[in-house]
Backbone as ProteinMPNN parsed JSONL, in Angstrom:
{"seq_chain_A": "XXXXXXXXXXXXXXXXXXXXXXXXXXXXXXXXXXXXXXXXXXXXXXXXXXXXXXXXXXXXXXXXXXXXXXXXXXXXXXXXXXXXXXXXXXXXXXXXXXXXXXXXXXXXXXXXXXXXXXXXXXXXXXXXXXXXXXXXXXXXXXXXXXXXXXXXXXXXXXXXXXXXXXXXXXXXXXXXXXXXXXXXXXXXXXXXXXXXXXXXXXXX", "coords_chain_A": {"N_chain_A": [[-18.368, 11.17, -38.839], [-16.873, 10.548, -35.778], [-18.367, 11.435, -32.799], [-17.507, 14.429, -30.702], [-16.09, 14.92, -27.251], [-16.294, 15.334, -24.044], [-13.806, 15.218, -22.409], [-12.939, 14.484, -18.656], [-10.058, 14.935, -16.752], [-8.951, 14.284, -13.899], [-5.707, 14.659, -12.005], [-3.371, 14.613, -9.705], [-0.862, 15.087, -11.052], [0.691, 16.978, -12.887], [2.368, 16.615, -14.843], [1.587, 14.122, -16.046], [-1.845, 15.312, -16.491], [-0.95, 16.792, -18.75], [-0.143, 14.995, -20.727], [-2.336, 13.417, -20.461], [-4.399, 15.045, -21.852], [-3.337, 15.433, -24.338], [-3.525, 13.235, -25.556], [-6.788, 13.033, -25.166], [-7.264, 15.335, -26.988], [-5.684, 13.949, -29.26], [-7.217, 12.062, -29.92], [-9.424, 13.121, -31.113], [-11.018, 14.543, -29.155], [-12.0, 17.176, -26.475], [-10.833, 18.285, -23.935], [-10.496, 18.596, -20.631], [-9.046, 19.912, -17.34], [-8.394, 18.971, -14.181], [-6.756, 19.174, -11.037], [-7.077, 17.923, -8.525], [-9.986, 16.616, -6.832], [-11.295, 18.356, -5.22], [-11.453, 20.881, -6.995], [-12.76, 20.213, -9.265], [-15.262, 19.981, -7.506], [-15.43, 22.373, -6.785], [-16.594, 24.056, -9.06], [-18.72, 22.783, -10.498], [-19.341, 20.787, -13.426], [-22.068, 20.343, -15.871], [-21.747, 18.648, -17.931], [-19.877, 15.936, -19.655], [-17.484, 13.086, -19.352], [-15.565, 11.876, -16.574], [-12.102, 11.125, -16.19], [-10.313, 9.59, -13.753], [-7.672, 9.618, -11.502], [-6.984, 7.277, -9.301], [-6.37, 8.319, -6.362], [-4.068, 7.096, -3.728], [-3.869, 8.977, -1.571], [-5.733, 10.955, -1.591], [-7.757, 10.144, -0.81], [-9.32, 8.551, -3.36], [-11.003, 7.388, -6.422], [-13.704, 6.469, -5.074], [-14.318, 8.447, -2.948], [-14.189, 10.638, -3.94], [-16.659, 10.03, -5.864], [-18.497, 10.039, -3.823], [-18.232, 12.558, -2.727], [-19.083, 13.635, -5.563], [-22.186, 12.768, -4.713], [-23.04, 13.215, -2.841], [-23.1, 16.038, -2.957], [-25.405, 16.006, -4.826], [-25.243, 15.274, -7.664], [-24.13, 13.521, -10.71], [-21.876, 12.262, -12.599], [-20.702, 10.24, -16.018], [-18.034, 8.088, -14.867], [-14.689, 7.285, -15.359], [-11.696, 5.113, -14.246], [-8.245, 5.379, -12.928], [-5.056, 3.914, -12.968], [-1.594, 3.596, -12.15], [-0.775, 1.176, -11.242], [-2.81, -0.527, -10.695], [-4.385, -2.725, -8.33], [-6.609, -5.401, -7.556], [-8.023, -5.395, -5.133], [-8.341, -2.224, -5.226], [-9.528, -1.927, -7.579], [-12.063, -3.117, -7.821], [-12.842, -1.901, -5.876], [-13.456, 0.476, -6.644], [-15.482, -0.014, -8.932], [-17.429, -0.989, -7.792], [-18.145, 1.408, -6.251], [-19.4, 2.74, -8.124], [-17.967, 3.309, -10.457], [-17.116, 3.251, -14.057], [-15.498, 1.937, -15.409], [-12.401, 0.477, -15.306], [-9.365, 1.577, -15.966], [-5.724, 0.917, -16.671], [-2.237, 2.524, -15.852], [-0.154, 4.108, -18.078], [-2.332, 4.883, -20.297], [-3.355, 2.888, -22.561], [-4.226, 3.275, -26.084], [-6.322, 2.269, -27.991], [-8.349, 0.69, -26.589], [-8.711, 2.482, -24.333], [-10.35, 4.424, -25.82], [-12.517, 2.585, -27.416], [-13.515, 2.192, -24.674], [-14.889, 4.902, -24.065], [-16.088, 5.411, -26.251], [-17.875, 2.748, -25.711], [-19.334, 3.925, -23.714], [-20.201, 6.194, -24.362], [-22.404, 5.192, -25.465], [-24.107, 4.303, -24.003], [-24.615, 5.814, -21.84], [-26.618, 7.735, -21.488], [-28.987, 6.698, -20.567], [-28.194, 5.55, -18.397], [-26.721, 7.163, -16.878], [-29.204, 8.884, -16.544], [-30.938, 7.304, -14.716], [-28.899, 6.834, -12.832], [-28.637, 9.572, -11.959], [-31.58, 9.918, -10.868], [-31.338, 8.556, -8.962], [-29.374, 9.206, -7.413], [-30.794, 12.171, -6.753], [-33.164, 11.062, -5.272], [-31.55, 9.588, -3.13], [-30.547, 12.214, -2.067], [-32.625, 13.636, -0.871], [-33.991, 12.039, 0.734], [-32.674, 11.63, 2.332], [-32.124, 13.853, 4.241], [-34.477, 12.93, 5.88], [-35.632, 12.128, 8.851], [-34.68, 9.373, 11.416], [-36.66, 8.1, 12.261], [-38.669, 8.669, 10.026], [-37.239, 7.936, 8.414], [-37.868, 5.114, 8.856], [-40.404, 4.633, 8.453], [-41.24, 5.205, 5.821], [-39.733, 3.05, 4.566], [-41.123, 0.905, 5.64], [-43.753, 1.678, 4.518], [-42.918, 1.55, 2.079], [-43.079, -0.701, 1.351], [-45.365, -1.679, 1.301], [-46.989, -1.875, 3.331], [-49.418, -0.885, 5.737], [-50.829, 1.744, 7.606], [-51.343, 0.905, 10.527], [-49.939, -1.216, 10.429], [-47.21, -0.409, 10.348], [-47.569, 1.204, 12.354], [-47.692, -1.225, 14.338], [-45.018, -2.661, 13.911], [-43.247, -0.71, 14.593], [-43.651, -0.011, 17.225], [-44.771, 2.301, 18.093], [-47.927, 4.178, 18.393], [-50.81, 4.109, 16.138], [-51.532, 7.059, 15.082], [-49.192, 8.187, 15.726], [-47.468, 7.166, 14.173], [-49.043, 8.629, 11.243], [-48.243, 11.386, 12.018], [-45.362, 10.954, 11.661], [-45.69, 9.995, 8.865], [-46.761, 12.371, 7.884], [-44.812, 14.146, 7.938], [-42.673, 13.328, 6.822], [-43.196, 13.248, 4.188], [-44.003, 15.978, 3.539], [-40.673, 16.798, 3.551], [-39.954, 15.448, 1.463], [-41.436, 16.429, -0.223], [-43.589, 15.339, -1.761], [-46.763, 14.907, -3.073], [-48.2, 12.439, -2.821], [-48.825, 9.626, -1.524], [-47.65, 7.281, -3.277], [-45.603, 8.233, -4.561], [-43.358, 9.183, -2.28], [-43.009, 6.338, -2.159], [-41.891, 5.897, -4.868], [-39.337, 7.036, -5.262], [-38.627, 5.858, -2.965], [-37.376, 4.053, -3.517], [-36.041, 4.217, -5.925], [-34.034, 5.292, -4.558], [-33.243, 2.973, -3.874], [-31.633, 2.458, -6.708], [-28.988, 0.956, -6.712], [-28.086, -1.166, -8.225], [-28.771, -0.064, -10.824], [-26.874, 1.716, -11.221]], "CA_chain_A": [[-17.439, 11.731, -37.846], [-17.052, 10.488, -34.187], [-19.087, 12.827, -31.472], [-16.423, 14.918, -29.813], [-16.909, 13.875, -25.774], [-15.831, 16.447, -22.861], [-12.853, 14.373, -21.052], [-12.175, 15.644, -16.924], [-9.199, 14.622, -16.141], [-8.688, 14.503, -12.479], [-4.595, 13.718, -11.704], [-2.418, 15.47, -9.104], [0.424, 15.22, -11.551], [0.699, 18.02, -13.761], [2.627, 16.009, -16.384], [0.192, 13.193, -16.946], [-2.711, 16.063, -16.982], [-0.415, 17.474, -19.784], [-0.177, 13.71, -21.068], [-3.95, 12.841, -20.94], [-4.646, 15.961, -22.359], [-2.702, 15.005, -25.228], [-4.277, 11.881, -25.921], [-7.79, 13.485, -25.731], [-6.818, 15.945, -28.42], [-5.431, 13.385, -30.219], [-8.562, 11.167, -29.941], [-10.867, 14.737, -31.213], [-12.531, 15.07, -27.652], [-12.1, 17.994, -25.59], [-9.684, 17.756, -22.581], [-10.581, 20.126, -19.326], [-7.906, 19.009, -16.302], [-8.285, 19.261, -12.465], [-5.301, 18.925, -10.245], [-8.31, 17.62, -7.413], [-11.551, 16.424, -7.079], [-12.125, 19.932, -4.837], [-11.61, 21.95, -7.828], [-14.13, 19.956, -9.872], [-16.239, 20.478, -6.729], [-15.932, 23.912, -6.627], [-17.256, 24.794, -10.207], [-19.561, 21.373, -11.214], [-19.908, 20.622, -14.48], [-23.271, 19.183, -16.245], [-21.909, 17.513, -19.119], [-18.824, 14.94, -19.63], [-16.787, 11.766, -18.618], [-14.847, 11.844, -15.698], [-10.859, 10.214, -15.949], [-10.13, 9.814, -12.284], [-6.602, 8.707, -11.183], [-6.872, 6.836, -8.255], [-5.139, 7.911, -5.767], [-4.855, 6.792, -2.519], [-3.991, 9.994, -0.69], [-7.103, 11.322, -1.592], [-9.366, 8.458, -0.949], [-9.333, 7.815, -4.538], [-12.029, 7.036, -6.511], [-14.504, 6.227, -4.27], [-14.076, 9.189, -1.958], [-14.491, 11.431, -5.739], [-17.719, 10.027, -6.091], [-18.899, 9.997, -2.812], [-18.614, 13.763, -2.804], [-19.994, 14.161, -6.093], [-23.037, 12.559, -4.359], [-23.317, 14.086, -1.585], [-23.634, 17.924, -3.91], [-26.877, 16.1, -5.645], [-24.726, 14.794, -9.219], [-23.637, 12.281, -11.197], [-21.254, 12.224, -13.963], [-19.906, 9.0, -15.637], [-16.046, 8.113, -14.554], [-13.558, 5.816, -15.884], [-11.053, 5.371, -12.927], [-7.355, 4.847, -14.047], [-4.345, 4.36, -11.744], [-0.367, 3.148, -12.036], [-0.706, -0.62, -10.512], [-4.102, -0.788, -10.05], [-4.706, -3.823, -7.287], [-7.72, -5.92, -7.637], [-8.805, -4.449, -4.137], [-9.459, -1.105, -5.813], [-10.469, -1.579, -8.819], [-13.355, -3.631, -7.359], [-13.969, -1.019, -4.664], [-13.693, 1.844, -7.832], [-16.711, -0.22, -9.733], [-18.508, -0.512, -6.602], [-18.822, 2.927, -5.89], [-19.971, 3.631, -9.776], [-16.866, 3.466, -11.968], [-17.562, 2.105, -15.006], [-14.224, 0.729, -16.392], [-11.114, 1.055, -14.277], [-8.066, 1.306, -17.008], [-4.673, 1.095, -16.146], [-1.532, 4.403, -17.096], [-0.409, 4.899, -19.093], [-3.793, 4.7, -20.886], [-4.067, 2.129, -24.42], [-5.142, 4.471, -27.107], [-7.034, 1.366, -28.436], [-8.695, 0.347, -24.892], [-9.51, 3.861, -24.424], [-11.263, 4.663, -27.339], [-13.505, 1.574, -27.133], [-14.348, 2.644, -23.706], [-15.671, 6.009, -24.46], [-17.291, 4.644, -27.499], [-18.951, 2.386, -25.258], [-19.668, 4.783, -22.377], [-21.062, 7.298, -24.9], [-23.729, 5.154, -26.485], [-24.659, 3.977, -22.761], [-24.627, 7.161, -20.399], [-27.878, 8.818, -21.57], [-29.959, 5.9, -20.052], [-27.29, 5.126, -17.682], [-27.143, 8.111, -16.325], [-30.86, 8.877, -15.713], [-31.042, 6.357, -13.575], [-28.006, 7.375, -11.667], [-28.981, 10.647, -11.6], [-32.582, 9.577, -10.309], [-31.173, 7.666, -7.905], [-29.126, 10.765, -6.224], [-31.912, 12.829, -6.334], [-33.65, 10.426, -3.886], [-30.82, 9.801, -1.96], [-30.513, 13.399, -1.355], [-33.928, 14.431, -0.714], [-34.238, 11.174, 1.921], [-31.283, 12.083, 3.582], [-33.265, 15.08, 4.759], [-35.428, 13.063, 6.99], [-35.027, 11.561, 10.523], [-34.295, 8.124, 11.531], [-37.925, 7.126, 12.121], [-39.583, 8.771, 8.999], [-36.949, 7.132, 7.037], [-38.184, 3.665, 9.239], [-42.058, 4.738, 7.873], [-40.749, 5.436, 4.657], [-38.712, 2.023, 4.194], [-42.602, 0.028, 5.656], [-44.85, 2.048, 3.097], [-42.863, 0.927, 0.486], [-42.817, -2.723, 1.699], [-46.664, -2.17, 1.036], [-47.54, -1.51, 5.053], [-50.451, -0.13, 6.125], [-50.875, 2.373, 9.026], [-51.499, 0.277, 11.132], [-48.983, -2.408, 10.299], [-46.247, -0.017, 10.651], [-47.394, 1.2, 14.488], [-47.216, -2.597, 15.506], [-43.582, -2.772, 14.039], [-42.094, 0.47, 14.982], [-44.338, -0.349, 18.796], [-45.85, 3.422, 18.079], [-49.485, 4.652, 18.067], [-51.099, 4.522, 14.741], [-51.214, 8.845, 14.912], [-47.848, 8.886, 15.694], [-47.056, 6.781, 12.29], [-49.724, 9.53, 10.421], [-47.514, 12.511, 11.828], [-44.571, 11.046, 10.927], [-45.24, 9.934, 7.415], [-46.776, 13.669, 7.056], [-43.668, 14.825, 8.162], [-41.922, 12.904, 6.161], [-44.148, 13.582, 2.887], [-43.683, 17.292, 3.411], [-39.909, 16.968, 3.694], [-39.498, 14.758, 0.638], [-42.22, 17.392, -1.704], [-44.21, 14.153, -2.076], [-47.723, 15.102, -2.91], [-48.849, 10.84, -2.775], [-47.719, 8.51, -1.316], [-47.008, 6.765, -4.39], [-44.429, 9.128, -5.022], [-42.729, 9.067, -1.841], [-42.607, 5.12, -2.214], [-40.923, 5.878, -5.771], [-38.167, 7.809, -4.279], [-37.566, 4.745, -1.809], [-37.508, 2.502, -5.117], [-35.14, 4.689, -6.521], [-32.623, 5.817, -3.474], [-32.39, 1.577, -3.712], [-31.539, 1.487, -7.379], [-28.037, 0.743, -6.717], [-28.008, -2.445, -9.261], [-28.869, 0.337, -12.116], [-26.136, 2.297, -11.077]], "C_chain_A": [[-17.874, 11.329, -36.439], [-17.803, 11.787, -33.664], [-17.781, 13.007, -30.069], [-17.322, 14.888, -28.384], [-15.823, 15.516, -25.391], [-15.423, 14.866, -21.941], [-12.699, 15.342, -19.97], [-11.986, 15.073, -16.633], [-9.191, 15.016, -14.477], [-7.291, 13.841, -12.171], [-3.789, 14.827, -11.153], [-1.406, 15.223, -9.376], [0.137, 16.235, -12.61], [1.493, 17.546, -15.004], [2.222, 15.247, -16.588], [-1.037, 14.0, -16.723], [-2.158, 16.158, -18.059], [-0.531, 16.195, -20.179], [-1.756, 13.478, -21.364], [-4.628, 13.684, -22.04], [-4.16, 16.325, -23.716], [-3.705, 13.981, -26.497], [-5.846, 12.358, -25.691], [-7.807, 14.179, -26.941], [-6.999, 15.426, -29.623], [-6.391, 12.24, -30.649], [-9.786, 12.097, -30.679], [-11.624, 14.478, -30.243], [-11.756, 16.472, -27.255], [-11.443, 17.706, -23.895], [-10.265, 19.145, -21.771], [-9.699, 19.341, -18.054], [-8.246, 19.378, -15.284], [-7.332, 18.495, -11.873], [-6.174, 17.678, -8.541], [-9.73, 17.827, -7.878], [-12.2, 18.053, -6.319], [-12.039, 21.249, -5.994], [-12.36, 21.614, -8.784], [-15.326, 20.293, -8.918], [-16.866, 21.71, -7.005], [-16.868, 24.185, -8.095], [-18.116, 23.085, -11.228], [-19.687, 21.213, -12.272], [-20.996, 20.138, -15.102], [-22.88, 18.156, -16.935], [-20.091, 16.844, -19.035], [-18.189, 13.72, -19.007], [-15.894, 12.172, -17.752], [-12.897, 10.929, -16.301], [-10.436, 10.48, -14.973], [-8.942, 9.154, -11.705], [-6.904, 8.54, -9.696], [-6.323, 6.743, -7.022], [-5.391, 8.202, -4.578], [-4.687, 7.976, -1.469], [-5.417, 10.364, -0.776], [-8.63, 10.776, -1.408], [-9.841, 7.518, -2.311], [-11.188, 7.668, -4.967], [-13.6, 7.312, -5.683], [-15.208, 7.04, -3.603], [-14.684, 10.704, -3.041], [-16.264, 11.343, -5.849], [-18.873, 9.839, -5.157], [-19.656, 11.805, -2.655], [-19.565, 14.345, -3.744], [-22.45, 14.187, -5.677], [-23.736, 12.975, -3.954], [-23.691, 16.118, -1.962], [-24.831, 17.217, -4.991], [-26.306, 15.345, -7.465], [-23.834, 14.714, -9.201], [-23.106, 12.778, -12.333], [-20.088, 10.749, -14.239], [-18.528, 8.983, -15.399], [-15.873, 6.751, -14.731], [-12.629, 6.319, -14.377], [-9.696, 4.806, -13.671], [-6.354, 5.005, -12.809], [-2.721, 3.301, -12.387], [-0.277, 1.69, -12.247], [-1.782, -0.561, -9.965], [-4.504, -2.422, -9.387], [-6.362, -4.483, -7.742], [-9.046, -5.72, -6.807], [-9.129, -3.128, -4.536], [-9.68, -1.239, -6.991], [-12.049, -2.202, -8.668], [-13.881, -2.588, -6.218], [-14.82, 0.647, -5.404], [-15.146, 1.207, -8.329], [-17.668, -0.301, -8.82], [-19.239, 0.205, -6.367], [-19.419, 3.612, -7.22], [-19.385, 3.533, -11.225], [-17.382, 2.78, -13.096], [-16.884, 1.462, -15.798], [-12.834, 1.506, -15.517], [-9.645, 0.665, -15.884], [-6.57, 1.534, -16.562], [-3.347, 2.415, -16.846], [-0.431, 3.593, -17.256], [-1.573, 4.035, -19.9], [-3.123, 3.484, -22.87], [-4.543, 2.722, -24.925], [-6.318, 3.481, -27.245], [-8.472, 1.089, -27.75], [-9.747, 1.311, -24.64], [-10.583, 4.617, -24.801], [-12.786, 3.852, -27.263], [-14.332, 1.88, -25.872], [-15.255, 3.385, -23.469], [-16.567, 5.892, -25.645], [-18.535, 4.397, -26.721], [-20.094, 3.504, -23.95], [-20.768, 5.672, -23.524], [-22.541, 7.089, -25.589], [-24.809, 4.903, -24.649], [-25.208, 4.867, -21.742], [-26.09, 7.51, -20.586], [-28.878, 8.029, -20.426], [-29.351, 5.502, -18.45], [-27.313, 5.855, -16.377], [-28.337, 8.579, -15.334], [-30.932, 8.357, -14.478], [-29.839, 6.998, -12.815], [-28.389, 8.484, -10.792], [-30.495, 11.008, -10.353], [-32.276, 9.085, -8.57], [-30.799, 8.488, -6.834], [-30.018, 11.322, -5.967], [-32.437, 12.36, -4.869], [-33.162, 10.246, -3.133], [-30.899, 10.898, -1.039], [-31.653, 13.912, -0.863], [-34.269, 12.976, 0.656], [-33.452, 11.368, 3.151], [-31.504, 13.16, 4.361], [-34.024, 14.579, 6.309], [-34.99, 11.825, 8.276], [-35.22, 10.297, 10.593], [-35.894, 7.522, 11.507], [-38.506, 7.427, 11.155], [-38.756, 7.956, 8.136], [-37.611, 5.654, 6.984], [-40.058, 3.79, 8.22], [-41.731, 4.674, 6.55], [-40.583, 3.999, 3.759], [-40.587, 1.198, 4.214], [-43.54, 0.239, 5.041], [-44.161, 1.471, 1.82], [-42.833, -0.36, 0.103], [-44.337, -2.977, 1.174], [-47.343, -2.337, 2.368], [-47.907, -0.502, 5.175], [-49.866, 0.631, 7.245], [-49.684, 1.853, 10.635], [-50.329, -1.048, 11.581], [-47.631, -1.872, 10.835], [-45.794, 0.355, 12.198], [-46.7, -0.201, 14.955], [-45.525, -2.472, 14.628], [-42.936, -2.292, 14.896], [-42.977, 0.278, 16.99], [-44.266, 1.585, 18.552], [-47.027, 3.125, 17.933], [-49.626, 5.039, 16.281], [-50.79, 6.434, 14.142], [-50.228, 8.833, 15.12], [-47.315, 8.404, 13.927], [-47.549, 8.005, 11.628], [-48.807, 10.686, 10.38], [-46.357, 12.308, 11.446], [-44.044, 10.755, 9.2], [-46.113, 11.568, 6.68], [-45.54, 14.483, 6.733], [-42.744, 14.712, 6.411], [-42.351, 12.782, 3.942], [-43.815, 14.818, 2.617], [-42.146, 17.305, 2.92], [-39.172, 16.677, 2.191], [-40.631, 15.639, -0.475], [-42.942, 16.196, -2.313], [-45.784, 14.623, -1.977], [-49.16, 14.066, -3.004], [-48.091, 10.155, -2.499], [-46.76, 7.523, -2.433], [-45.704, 7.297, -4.726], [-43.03, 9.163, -3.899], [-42.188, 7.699, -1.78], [-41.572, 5.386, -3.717], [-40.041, 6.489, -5.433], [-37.604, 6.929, -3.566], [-36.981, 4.029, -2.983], [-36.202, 3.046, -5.369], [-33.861, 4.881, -6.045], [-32.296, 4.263, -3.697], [-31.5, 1.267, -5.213], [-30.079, 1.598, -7.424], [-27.233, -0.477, -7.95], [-28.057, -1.74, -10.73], [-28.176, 1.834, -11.965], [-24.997, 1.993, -11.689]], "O_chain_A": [[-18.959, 11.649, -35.955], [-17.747, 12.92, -34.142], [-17.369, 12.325, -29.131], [-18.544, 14.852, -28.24], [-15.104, 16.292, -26.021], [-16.034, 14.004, -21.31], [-12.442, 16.542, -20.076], [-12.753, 14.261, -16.115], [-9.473, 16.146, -14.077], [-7.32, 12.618, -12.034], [-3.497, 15.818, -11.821], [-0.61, 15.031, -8.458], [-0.943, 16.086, -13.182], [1.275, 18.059, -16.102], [2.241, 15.175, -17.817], [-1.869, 13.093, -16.733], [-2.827, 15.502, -18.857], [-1.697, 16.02, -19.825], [-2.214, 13.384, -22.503], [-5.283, 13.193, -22.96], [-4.499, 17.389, -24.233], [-4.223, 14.054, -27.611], [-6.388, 11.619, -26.513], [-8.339, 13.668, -27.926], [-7.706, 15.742, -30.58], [-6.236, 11.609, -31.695], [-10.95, 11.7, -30.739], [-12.815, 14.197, -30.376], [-10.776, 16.724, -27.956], [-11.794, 16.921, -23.014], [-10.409, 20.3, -22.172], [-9.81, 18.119, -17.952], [-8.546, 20.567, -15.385], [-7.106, 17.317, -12.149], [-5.575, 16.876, -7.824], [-10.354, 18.55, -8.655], [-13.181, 18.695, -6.697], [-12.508, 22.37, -5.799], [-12.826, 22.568, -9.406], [-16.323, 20.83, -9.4], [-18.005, 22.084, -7.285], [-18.012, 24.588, -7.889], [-17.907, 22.644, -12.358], [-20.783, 21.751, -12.427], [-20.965, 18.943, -14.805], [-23.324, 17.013, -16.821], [-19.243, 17.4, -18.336], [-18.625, 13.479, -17.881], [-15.215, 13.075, -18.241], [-13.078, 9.896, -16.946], [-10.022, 11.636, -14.885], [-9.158, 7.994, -11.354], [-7.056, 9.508, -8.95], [-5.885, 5.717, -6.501], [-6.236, 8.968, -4.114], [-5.412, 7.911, -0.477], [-6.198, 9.98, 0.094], [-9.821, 10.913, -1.684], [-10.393, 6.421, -2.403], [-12.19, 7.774, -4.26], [-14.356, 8.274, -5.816], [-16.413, 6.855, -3.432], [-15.501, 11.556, -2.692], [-17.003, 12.325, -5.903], [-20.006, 9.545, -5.54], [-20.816, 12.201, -2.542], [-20.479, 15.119, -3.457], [-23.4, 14.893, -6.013], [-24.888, 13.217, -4.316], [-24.293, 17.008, -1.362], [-25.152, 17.9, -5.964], [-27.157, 14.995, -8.282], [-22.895, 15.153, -8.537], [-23.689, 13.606, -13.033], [-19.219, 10.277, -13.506], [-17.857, 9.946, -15.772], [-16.433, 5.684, -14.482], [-12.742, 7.335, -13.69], [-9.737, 4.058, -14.647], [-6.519, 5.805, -11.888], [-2.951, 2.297, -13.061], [0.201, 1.125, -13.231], [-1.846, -0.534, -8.736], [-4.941, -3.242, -10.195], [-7.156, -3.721, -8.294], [-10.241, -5.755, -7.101], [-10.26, -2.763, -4.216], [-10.215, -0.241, -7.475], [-13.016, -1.792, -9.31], [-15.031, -2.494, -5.79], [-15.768, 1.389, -5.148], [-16.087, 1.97, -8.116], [-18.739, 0.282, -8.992], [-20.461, 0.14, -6.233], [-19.815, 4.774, -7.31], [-19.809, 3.598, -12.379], [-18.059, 1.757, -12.987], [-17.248, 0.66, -16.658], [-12.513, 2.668, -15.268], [-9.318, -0.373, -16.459], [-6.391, 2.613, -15.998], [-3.448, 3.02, -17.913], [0.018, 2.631, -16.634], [-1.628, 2.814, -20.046], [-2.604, 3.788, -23.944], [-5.629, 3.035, -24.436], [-7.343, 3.794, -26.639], [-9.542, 1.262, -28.333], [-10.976, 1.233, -24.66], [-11.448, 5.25, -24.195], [-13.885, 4.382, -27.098], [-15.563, 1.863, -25.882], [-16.284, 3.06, -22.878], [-17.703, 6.354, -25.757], [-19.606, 5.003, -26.706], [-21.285, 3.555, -23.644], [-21.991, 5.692, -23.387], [-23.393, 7.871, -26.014], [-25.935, 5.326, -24.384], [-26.122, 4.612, -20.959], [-26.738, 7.529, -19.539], [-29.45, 8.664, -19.541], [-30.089, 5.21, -17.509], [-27.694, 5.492, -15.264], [-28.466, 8.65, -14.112], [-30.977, 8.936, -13.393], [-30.202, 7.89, -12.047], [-28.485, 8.545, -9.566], [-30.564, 11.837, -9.446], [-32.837, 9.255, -7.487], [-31.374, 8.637, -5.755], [-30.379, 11.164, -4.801], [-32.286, 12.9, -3.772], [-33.706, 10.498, -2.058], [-31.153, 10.873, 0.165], [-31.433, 14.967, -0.268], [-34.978, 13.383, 1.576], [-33.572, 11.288, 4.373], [-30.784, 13.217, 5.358], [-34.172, 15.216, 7.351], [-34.144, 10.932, 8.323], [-36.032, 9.884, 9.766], [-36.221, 6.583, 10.781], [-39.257, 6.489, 10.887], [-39.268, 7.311, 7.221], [-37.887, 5.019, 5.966], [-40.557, 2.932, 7.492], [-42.188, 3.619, 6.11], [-41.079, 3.795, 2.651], [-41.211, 0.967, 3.178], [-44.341, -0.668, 4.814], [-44.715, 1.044, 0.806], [-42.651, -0.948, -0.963], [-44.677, -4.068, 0.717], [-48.358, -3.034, 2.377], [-47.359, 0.578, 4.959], [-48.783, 0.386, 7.776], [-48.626, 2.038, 11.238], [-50.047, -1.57, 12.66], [-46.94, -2.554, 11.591], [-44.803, 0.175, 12.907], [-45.674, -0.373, 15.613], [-44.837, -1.842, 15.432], [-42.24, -2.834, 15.754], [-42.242, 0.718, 17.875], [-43.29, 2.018, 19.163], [-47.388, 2.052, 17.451], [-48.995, 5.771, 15.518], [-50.125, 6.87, 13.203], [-49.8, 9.854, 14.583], [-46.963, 9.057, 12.944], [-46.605, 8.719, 11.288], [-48.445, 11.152, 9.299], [-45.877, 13.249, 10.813], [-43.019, 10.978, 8.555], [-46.134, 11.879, 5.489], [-45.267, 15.189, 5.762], [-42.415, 15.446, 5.479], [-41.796, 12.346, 2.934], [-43.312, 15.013, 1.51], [-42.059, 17.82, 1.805], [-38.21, 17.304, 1.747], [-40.504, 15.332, -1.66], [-42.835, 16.117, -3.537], [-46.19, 14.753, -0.822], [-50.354, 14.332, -3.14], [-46.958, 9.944, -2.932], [-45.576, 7.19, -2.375], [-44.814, 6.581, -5.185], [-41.882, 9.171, -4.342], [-41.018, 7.6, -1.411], [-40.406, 5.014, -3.583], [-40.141, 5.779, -4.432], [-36.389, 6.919, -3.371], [-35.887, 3.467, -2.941], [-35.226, 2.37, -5.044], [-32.817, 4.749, -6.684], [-31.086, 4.042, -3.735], [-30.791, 0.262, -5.271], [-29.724, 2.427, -8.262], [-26.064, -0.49, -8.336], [-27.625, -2.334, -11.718], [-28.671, 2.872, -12.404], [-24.006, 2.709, -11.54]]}, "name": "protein", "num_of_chains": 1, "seq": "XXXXXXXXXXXXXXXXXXXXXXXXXXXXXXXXXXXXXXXXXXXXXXXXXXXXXXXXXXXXXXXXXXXXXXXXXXXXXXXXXXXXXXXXXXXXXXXXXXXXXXXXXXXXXXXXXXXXXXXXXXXXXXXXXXXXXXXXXXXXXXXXXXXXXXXXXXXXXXXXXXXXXXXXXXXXXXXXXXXXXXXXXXXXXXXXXXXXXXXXXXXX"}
């Protein structure tokens, strides 16, 4: 037996919710619907796939997973839209999507997608998830600890970093304490993995 999946629909039409919601059913997953991405906001979910209609009032896509970002988590999304353009569906995978499908949805298509998505996410995920984390916890600190931040992980000393940034070595020290404290980094090592990670955009 297939592994029933948690579909969230996101479509400010109330008869293709009723429509998608159909076709999950009829696939054995689990359909939950939002009219807006602010009413997935409001109450977050941990677990399931996203179906995100694209649409451009709302920023679409992009704008969806921007927010989810910005609240600390990741969940994967298919992105799905009318006449999807080549300009967003490349700006949808950009920002994360991981298969832009066109509506009315291909049972066939569909299917295969979530297949694939479902053997992929666990690992997939992680990493995504990793990746926010660090975002969010960097995003915390001020323009020059992030500059100290960015030259420790280059593998720059103290010292190396004063002559860049044209500070005093002690000023570097207080700001990568600062910036150690801020980020719950109890080695540097750790705050350099955090830079590693806020970059891994490629294993996103």
């Amino acid at each position: 037996m297939e592994q029933q999946l948690i579909l969230r629909f996101i479509d400010p039409s109330s008869r293709l919710r009723a429509e998608l919601s159909r076709i999950a059913f009829n696939l054995g997953h689990h359909a939950e619907v939002y009219a807006s991405a602010d009413e997935l906001i409001d109450h977050l979910p941990e677990t399931g796939i996203l179906v995100v209609r694209d649409d451009h009032e709302t920023g679409g896509v992009p704008e969806v997973l921007r927010r989810l970002a910005d609240a600390g988590h990741w969940l994967p999304m298919i992105a799905t839209d009318t006449e999807p353009s080549t300009v967003r569906i490349v700006a949808a995978i950009k920002a994360g999507a991981l298969d832009y499908l066109p509506l009315p949805l291909d049972l066939q298509r569909f299917n295969l997608t979530l297949a694939k998505i479902s053997v992929e996410v666990a690992a997939h995920g992680q990493a995504r998830r990793r990746m926010i984390e660090a975002q969010s916890r960097i995003a915390f600190l001020s323009t020059r600890e992030r500059e100290v931040l960015q030259w420790l992980a280059a593998g720059s000393s103290n010292k190396v970093i004063a002559r860049e940034l044209e500070i005093s070595p002690r000023t570097v020290e207080i700001h990568r304490a600062n910036m150690m404290a801020k980020l719950g980094a109890k080695h540097a090592a750790e705050a350099v993995r955090l830079q590693i990670e806020a970059d891994m955009t490629a294993a996103a």
